[in-house]
C-alpha positions as CSV (number, residue, x, y, z in Angstrom):
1,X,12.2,85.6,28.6
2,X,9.1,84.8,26.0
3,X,8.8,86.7,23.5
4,X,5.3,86.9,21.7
5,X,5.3,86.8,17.7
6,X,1.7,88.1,16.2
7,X,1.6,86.5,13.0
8,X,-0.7,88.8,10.3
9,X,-2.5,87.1,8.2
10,X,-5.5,88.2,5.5
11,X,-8.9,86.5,6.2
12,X,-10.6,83.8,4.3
13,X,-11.5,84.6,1.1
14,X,-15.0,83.0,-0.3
15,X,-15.4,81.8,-3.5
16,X,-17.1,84.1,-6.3
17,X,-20.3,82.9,-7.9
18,X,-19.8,80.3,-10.2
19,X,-16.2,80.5,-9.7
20,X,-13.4,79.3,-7.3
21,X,-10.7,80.9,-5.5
22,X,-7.9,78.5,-4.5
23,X,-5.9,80.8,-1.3
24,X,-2.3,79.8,-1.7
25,X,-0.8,81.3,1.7
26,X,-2.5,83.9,3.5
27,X,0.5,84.9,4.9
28,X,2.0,88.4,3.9
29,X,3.1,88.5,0.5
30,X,0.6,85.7,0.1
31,X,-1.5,85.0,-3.2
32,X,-4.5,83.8,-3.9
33,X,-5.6,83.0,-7.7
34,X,-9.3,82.9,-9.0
35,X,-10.7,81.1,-11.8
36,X,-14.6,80.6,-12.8
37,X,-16.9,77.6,-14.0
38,X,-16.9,76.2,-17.9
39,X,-18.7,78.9,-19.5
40,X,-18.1,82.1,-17.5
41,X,-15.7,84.6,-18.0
42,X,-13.4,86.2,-15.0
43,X,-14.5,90.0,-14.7
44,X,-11.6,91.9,-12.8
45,X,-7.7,90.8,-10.9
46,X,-7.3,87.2,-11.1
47,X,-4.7,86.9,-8.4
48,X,-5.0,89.1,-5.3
49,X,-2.0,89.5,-2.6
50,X,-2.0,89.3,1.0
51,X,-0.3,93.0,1.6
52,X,1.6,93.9,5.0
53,X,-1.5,95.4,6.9
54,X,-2.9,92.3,6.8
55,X,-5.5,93.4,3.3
56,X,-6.3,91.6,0.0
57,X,-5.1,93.5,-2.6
58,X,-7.9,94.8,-5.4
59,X,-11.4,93.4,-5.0
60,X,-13.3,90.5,-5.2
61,X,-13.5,89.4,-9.0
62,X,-16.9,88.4,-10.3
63,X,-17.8,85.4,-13.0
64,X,-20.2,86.3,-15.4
65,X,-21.7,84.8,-18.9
């Protein structure tokens, strides 16, 4: 008997504009971290969480002057 395990997972995350976001495990309970370019300043959450239905938590962080 097979049984069939559906692994949720939160989708790819793209970096912000003259920024980076490094995804460490987009696995539940997963984080990923965001940081921006010499110069710019991180507007909004800098970490984000991969939540049980499968959502990032907050939004997408901006990088402005």
């Amino acid at each position: 008997q097979f049984f069939c395990y559906f692994s949720v997972q939160c989708p790819i995350l793209t970096n912000p504009a003259n920024g980076r976001v490094t995804v460490f495990s987009r696995a539940i309970g997963g984080a990923a971290g965001y940081t921006c370019n010499t110069g710019y300043t991180l507007r909004g959450t800098g970490v984000r969480f991969c939540g049980s239905d499968g959502v990032w938590s907050g939004s997408r962080p901006s990088c402005s002057k």
